[in-house]
C-alpha positions in Angstrom: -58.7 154.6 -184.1 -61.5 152.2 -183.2 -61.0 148.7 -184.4 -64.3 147.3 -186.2 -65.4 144.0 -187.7 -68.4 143.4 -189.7 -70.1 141.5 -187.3 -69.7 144.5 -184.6 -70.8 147.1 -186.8 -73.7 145.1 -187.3 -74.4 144.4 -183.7 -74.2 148.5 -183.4 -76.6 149.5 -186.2 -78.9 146.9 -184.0 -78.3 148.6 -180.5 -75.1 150.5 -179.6 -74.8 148.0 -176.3 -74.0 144.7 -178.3 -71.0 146.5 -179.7 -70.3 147.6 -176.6 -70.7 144.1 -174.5 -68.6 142.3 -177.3 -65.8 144.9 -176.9 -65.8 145.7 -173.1 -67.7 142.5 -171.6 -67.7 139.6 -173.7 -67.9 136.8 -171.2 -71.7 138.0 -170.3 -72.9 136.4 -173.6 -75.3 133.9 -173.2 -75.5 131.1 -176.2 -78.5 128.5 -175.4 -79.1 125.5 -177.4 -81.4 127.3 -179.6 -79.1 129.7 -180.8 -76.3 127.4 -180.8 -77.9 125.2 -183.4 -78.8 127.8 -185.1 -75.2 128.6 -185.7 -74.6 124.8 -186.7 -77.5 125.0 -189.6 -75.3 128.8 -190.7 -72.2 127.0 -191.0 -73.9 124.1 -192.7 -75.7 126.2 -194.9 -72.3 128.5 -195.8 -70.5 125.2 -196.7 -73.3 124.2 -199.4 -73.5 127.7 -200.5 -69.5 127.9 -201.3 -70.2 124.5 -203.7 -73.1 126.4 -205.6 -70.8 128.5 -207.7 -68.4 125.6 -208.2 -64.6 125.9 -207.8 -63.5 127.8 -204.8 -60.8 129.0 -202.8 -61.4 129.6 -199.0 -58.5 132.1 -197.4 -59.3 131.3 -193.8 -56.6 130.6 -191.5 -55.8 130.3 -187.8 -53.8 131.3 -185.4 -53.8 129.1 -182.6 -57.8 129.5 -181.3 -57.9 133.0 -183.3 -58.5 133.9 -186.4 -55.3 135.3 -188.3 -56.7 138.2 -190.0 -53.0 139.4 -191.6 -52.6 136.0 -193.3 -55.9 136.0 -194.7 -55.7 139.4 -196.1 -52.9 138.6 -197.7 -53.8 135.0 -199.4 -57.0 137.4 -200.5 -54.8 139.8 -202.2 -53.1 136.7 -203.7 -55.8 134.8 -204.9 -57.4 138.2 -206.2 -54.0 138.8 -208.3 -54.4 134.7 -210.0 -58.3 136.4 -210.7 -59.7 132.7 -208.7 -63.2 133.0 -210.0 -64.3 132.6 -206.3 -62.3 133.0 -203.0 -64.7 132.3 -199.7 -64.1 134.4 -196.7 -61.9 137.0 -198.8 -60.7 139.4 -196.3 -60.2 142.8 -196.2 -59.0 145.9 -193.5 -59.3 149.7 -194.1 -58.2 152.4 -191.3 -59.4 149.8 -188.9 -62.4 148.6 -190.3 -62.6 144.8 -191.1 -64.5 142.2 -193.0 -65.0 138.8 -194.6 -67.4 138.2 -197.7 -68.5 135.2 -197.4 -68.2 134.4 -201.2 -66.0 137.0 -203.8 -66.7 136.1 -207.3 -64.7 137.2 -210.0 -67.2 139.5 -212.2 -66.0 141.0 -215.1 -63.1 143.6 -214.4 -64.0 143.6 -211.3 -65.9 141.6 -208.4 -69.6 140.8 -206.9 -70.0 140.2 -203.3 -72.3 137.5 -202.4 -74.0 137.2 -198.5 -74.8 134.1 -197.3 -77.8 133.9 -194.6 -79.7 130.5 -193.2 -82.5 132.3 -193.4 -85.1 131.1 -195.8 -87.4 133.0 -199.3 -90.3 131.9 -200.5 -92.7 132.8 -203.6 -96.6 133.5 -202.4 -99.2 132.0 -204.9 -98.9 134.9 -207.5 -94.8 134.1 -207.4 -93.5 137.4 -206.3 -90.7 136.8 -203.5 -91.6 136.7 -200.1 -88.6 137.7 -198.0 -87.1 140.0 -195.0 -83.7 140.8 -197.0 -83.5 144.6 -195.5 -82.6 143.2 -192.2 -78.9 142.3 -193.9 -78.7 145.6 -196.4 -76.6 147.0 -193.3 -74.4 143.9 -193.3 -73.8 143.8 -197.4 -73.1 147.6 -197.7 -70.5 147.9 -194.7 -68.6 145.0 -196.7 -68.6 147.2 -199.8 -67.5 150.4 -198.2 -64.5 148.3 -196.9 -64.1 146.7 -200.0 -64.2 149.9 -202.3 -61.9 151.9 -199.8 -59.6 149.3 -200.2 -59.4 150.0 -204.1 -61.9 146.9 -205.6 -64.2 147.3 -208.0 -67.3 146.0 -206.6 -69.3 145.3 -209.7 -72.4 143.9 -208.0 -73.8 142.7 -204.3 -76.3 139.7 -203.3 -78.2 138.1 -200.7 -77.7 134.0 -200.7 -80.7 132.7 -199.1 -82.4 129.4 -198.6 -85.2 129.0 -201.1 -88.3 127.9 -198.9 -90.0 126.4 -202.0 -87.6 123.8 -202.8 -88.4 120.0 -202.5 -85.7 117.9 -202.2 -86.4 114.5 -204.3 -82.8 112.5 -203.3 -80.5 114.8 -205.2 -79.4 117.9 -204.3 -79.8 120.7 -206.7 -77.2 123.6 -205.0 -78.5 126.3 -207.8 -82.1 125.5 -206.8 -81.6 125.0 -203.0 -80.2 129.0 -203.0 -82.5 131.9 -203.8 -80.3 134.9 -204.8 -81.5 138.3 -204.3 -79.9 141.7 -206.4 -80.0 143.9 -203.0 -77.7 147.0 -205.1 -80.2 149.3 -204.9 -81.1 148.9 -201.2 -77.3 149.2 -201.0 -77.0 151.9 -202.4 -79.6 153.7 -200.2 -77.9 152.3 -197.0 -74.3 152.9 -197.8 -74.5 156.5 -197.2 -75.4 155.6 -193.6 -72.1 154.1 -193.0 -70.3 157.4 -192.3 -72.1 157.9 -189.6 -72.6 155.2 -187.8 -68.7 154.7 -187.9 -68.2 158.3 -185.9 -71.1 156.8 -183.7 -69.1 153.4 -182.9 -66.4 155.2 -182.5 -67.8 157.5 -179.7 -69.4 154.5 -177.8 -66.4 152.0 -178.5 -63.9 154.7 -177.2 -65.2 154.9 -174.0 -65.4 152.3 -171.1 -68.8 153.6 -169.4 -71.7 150.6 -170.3 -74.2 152.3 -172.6 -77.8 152.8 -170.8 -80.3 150.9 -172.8 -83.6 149.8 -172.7 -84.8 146.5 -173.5 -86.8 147.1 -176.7 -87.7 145.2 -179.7 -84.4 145.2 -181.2 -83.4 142.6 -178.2 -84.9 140.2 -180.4 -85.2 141.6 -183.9 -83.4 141.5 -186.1 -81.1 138.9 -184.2 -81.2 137.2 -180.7 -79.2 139.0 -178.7 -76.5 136.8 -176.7 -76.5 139.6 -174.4 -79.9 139.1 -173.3 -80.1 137.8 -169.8 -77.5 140.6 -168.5 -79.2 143.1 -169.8 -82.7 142.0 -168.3 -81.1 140.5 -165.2 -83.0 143.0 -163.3 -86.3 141.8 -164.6 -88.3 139.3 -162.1 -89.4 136.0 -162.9 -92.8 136.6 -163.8 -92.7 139.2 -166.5 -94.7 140.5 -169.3 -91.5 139.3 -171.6 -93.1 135.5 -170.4 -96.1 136.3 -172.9 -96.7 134.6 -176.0 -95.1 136.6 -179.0 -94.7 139.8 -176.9 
């Protein structure tokens, strides 16, 4: 049984050697200042996106330096039995396969599972949405395969995103900071991909020979990789990879 969190399965459907690297050689990851503050502005922007839907409960808990992934399992299944109208970081495990949802609101008889990305939407002059959400379908519809396999009701999914177009004027308007995005029919679509690339993770996670990629586009797209500078360590100083947006 291979052992699987969101954030690796993600890493896979992007290229099969992040997976790999974060399971088999994690001290080669590479985090420069720009990607570091990126992270900051994430975690700032998850904390303001908990406070949008008001009342919360957040289930995460430590172990020492590590997450303890029992204990907030279980304080999700509690909080999920009181019906808390919104438990942050709900966490869930199925046959080996784990996730978080960043927000789990209470929806009816059953639940909606809301994403939160830093990434920003705006409207073009006609006001139709201008945004890059199929880049996180991936993301959103491995958290509902966990979820559903674990016997919830997922009554809806959503993409939390920055809204581009908004002007702060000294008070800040959380419901018109967020742009949220219906992504259940790109879901939908994706979700029968999972299957798949579970019994492809499992084939490269299973076995301890480095996977022999290129370096290609999805290096950079549609994340940094961290991995970066060991995989093109071979590459000299000078290199196309120095031009401008190439």
């Amino acid at each position: 049984m291979i052992y699987l969190s969101k954030s690796k399965y993600c890493g896979l459907c992007q290229c099969s050697k992040i997976a790999w690297m974060r399971q088999y050689k994690p001290e080669e990851a590479y985090i420069d200042e720009m990607l570091k503050s990126r992270f900051e502005a994430g975690n700032v922007v998850g904390d303001l996106a908990k406070r949008r839907f008001g009342k919360y409960v957040e289930v995460t808990a430590y172990n020492g330096e590590n997450l303890d992934l029992p204990k907030m399992i279980e304080a999700t299944r509690e909080e999920m039995e009181k019906g808390t109208a919104n438990i942050c970081e709900a966490s869930f495990s199925y046959n080996g396969l784990y996730c978080a949802v960043d927000i789990l609101r209470k929806d009816g008889d059953g639940w909606a599972i809301y994403e939160v990305k830093s990434s920003t939407k705006h409207t073009d002059a006609n006001g139709k949405v201008k945004d890059d959400k199929e880049v996180y379908i991936a993301d959103v519809s491995y958290q509902k395969y966990v979820l559903e396999h674990c016997g919830v009701k997922v009554t809806g999914t959503y993409l939390v995103c920055l809204n581009g177009d908004y002007i702060y004027d000294g008070n800040l308007d959380l419901e018109k900071l967020f742009f949220i995005s219906d992504v259940a029919e790109a879901v939908s679509a994706e979700i029968s991909k999972i299957e798949s690339n579970i019994v492809k993770a499992e084939k490269v996670l299973s076995s301890d020979e480095e996977p022999d990629s290129v370096l290609g586009v999805y290096c950079k797209k549609p994340y940094e990789c961290a991995f970066w500078k060991y995989c093109s360590r071979h590459v000299p100083e000078e290199s196309v990879f120095k031009l401008y947006r190439l």
